[in-house]
N, C-alpha and C positions, 0 to 999 in steps of 0.2 A: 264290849268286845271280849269274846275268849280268848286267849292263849295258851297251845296247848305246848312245854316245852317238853315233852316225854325225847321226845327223838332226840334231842339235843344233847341231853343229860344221859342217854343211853350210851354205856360202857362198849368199848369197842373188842369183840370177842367172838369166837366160833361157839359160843356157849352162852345159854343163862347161865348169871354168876349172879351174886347177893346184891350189888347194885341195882339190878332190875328189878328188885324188891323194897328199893327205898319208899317207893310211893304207898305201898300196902301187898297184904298176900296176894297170891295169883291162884287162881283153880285153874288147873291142866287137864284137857283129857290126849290120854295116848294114843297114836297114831301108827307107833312103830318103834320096835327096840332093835339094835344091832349093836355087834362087839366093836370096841374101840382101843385100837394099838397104842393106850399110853399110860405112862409107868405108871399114874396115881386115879387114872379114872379108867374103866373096867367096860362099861356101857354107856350108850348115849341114850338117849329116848327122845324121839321125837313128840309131838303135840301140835294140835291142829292150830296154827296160827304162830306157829314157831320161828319162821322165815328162815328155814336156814338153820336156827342156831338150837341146837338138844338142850334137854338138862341133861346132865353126865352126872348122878348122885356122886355124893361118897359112900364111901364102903358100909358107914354106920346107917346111912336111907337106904340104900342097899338092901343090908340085911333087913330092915322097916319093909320094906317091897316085898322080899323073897319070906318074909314071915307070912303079912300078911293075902297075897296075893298069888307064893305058891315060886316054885325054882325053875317055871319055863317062863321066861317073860314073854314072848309071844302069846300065852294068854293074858298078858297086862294091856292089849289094845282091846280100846274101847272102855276103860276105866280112867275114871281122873283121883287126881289127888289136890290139896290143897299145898301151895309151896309158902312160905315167909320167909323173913332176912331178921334170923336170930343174930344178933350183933355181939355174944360172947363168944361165938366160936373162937376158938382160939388154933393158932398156926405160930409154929414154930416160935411157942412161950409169948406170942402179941394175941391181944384180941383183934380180929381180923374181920369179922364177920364169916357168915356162912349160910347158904340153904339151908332149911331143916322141911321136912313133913310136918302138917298139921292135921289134915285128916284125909280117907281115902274111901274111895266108893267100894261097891261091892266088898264088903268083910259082914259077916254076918254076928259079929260079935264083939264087944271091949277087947283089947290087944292091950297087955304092957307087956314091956319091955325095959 
């Protein structure tokens, strides 16, 4: 018999947050970006299978998005990205974990940054 305890163990949130990534990365495709009224996160993005909850980058995936993919997100629907749970981020001097990018459709070339 399987047991599948995803739900359970699912962080209670208006947002993916890093927890939803404990199991492994996640590939997103985008569905829909709109502004969001709050002091630390800028935008939401929705993705197909989201239920509800965006990713809301930070500022530094952010700029990863708006490098790679261009300063209208409305053309970032229909593009996915790969997400992971980089577990150094760091928040206020504690390692806290965080979302980071790993990779992202449509770029037609190497990106650093």
């Amino acid at each position: 018999m399987n047991l599948d305890i995803s739900k359970a163990i699912a962080p209670k949130s208006d947002q993916i947050n890093a927890d939803d990534l404990i199991s492994g990365p996640r590939t997103i495709t985008v569905t829909g970006v709109k502004p969001v009224d709050d002091e630390n996160r800028k935008v939401a993005i929705n993705f197909a299978g989201d239920e509800g909850r965006p990713y809301k980058p930070c500022k530094s995936m952010l700029r990863v998005l708006a490098r790679a993919w261009g300063l209208d997100p409305f053309q970032w629907v229909g593009k996915s990205m790969a997400l992971f749970l980089d577990e150094k981020v760091r928040f206020g001097g504690a390692e806290v974990g965080g979302i980071r990018i790993s990779h992202l459709s449509h770029i037609e070339k190497s990106i650093t940054m």
